[in-house]
C-alpha positions as CSV (number, residue, x, y, z in Angstrom):
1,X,0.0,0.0,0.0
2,X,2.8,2.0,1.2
3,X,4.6,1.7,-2.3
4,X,1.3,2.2,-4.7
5,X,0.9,5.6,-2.7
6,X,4.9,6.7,-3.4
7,X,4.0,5.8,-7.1
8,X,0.9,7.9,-7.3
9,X,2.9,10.6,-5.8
10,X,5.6,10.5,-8.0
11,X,3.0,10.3,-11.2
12,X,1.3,13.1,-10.0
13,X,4.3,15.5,-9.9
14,X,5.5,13.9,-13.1
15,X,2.2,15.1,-15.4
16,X,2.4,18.6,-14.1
17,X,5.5,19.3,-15.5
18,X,5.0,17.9,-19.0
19,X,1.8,19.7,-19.6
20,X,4.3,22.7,-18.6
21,X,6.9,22.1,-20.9
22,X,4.1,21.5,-23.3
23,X,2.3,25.0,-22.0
24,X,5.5,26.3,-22.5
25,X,6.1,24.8,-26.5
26,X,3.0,26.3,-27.7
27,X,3.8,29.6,-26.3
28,X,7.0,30.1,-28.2
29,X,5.3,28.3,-31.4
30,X,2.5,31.0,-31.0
31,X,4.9,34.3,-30.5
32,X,7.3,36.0,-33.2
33,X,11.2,36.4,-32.1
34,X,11.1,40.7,-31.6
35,X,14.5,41.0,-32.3
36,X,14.2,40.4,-36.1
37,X,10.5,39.3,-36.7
38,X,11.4,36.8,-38.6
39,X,10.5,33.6,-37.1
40,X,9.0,32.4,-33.7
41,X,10.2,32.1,-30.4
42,X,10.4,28.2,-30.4
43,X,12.3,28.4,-34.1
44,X,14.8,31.6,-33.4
45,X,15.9,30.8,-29.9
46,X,14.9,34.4,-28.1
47,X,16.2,33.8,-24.7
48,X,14.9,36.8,-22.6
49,X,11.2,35.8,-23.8
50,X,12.1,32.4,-23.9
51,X,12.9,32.8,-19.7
52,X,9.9,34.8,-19.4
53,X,7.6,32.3,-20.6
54,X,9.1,29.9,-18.9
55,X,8.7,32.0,-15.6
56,X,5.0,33.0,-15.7
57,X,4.2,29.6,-16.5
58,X,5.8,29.0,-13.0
59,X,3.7,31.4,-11.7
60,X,0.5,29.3,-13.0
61,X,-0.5,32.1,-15.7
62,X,-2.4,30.8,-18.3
63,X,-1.7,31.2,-22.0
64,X,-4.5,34.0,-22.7
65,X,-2.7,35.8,-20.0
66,X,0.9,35.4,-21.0
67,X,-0.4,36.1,-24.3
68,X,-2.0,39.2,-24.0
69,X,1.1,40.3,-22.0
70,X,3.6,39.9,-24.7
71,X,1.0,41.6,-27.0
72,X,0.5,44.9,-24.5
73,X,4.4,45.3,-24.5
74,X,5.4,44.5,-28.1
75,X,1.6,45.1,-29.8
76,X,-0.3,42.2,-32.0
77,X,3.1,41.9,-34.7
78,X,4.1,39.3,-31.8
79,X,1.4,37.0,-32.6
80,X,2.4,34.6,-35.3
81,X,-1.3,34.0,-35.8
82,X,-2.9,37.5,-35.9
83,X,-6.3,37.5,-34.1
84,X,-9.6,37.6,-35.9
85,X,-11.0,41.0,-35.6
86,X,-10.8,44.7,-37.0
87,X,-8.5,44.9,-40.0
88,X,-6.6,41.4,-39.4
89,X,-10.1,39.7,-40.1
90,X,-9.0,40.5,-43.7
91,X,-5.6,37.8,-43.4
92,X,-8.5,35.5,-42.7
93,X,-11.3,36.5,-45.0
94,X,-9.5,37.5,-48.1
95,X,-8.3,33.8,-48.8
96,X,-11.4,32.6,-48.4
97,X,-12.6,34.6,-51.0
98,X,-10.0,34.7,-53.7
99,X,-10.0,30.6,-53.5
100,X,-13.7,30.7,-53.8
101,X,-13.6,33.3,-57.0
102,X,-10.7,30.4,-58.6
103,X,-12.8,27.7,-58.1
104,X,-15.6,29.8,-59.5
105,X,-13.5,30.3,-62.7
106,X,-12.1,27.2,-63.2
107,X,-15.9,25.4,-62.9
108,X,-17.2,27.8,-65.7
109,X,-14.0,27.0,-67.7
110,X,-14.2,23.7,-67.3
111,X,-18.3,23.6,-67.8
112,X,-17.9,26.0,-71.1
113,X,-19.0,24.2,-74.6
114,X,-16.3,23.2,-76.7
115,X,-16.4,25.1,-79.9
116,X,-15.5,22.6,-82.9
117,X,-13.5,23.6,-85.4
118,X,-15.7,24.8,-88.7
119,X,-15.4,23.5,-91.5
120,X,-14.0,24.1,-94.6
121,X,-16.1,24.1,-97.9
122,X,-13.9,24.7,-100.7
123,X,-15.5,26.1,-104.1
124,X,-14.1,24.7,-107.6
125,X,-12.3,27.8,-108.6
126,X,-11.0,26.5,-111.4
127,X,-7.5,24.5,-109.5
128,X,-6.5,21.4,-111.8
129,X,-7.1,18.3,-110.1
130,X,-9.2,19.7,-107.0
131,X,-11.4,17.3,-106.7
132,X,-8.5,14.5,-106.3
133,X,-7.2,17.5,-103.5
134,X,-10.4,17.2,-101.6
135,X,-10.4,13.5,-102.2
136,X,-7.0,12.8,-100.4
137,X,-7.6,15.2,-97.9
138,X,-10.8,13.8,-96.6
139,X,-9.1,11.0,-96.7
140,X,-6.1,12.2,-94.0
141,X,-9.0,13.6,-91.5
């Protein structure tokens, strides 16, 4: 009994930290490097936000909060996925529409008749041996 209690312990304090460290991955996947904007947190290596994640996580802040932190001190070009509202609602809408207006064209170009070549009626103008001519080429079509 006694050892079944030491190894729920030991879980217990195990699963904490790995939904941390987890906690902690998404946070630098979801937040832009500042010193060169360029790529995120988790992909550039930015160690003074990379130790302040890691410390309000610590300090049992949620992502929302640590979030909107990094957003009041370096503004929404932090976010590597801008948030849905005002004037960003266009990096989300404007997709949307152009790939619907494609697939809008490419259906009526692909649902348009086929026009068939017309045909050729040649007139005996008087051409020596134009009717073998017209022979041989109905023949090759």
């Amino acid at each position: 009994m006694k050892r079944l209690l030491i190894l729920a312990l030991l879980i217990s304090l195990a699963f904490p930290k790995a939904t941390n460290e987890e906690l902690i991955k998404d946070i630098k996947q979801s937040l832009m490097a500042p010193c060169c904007w360029s790529g995120t947190v988790y992909d550039h290596g930015h160690s003074k936000v990379e130790s302040e994640i890691e410390e309000f996580v610590e300090q049992g802040k949620s992502k929302d909060q640590i979030m909107k932190y990094f957003a009041n001190v370096y503004g929404e070009r932090i976010l590597a996925i801008p948030v849905a509202r005002g004037f960003n609602l266009f990096a989300w809408i404007v997709p949307v529409i152009i790939a619907g207006i494609g697939i809008f064209i490419l259906i009526m170009f692909i649902r348009s008749p086929k026009s068939k070549e017309p045909k050729i009626i040649s007139q005996n103008d008087g051409v020596l041996y134009s009717d073998e001519i017209e022979k041989e080429l109905a023949e090759m079509d």
